[in-house]
Phi, psi and omega in degrees: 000136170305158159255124178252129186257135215229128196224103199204170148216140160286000168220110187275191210112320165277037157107352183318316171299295231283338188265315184279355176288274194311307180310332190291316192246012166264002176279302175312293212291356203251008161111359206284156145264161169211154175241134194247121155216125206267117183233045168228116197276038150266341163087358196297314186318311207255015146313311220277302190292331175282322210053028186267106199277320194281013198280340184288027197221013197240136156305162168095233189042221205309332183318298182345311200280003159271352182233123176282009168249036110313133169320147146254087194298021180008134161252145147289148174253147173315323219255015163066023199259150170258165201213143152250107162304137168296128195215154199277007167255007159259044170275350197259352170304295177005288229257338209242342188260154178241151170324302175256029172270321190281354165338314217260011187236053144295308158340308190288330166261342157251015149274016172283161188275073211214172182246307180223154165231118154257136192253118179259127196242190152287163131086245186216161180260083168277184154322293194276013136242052144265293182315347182260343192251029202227313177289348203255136140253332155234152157248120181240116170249085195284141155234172195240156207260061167240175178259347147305303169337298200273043093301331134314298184315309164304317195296307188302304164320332181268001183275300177325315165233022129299345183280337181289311175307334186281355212035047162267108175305120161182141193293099201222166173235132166277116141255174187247140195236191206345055179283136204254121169266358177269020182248112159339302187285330168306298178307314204276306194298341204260281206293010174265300184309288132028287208288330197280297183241062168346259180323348187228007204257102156308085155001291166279092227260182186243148224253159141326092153229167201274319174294338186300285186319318185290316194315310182292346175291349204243357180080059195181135184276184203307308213272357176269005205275161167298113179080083160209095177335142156339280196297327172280338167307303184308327190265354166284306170266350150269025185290315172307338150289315184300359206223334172095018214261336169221000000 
C-alpha cells in the first residue's frame, strides 16, 4: 500500500511546493515510485514536475480524488515522477465536497500503485487540506522561523490533533525552512520550536538560498543545481530519511 505523505500549513509562503517537490524526487532517485498530486490551484509543484507553467489552467488532475466516481488518471513527467495536477478550478471541491465524505476515499488512494504519494495542498483550511491531512500517514510542515509563520503552523498542528482525537494516526513533523542563522530573532523562534515540539521538530532547518528557488524554476531538485554547497545538497536529498518517511 502506498504511504501518503501530506505537505501542508495554513500560512503560505514557506516552501510547501518546493519541499514536497524534493521530497518527491528524492524518493524516486532512492528507487521509490511516487505520485505528486497538487490540490492546490496555484499549481506551482506541478509546473515545477510537468515543466508546464500553464498547467493550472487545464481541467481535471487532481480533482478525481475527491470524488469516488471518478477515474484516476495520472500523467507522467520528465523528471519520472507521476503527477495529478493543480488547477485554478478546484476551488470548487470547496463548495461541492464535503470532508467527511472525501474521508471515507483514502483507501481508494492508497491502494493505487505507487511506494509513496505526495500531496501538496493549499494554504488555508478548506476541504482539500483537512482531506489531505485526513488521508496522511505522515504530515510535513514546513514554516519559516517568524511569528506569522509558526502561527499558521500552530493553527495547523492543532487540526492534526483533533483529527488524532478523532482517532486517526499520523506521523507529522515541523521543519523550518529558508532560515538567516545570522538572525537572532530566527535563532530564538527555531529554540521555542525546539522546546515546544521535541518529538516532532527536524533539528536542522534548511537556510535561505538563493539556488533552492532557482533550481525549480529550471525543473531540478536542489542537490542537481549548478554552486550550490555540499552540505546544503545533502540536507536536501536526505529529507526523506530526516522526516522519517524510509
Amino acid at each position: 500500500m502506498a504511504q501518503i505523505v501530506t505537505v501542508t500549513n495554513q500560512k503560505g509562503g514557506v516552501g510547501k511546493s518546493t519541499i514536497g517537490v524534493n521530497i518527491a524526487i528524492a524518493l524516486k532517485e532512492l528507487g521509490k515510485k511516487v505520485l505528486l498530486i497538487d490540490v492546490d490551484g496555484q499549481g506551482n509543484s506541478s509546473a515545477t514536475v510537468s515543466r508546464d507553467a500553464r498547467i493550472n489552467q487545464r481541467p481535471g488532475g487532481s480533482e478525481c480524488v475527491f470524488y469516488a466516481d471518478k477515474p484516476i488518471e495520472p500523467t507522467s513527467t520528465p523528471l519520472g515522477i507521476d503527477l495529478l495536477h493543480g488547477h485554478t478550478g478546484l476551488e470548487n471541491v470547496d463548495r461541492e465536497v464535503k470532508a467527511e465524505e472525501a474521508a471515507k476515499l483514502k483507501n481508494r488512494l492508497s491502494e493505487l500503485d505507487y511506494d509513496f504519494i505526495i500531496i501538496d495542498t493549499p494554504p488555508s483550511l478548506g476541504v482539500r487540506q483537512l482531506s489531505a491531512l485526513m488521508w496522511a500517514d505522515y504530515a510535513v510542515i514546513p514554516t519559516k522561523a517568524s511569528s506569522l509563520d509558526v502561527q499558521g503552523t500552530a493553527s495547523t498542528i492543532r487540526v492534526i490533533r483533533s483529527l488524532e482525537k478523532m482517532g486517526l494516526q499520523i506521523k507529522w513533523k515541523i521543519i523550518v525552512n529558508m532560515f538567516v542563522n545570522t538572525s537572532k530573532q530566527q535563532n530564538t523562534m527555531l529554540d521555542s520550536l525546539r522546546q515546544n515540539f521535541p518529538n516532532n521538530f527536524v533539528p536542522i532547518p534548511l537556510g535561505q538560498r538563493v539556488g533552492v528557488s532557482d533550481s525549480l524554476a529550471i525543473g531540478k531538485p536542489v542537490w542537481e543545481y549548478n554552486n550550490i554547497p555540499r552540505e546544503v545538497a545533502d540536507s536536501w536529498r536526505s529529507l526523506p530519511n530526516t522526516l522519517g518517511l524510509i
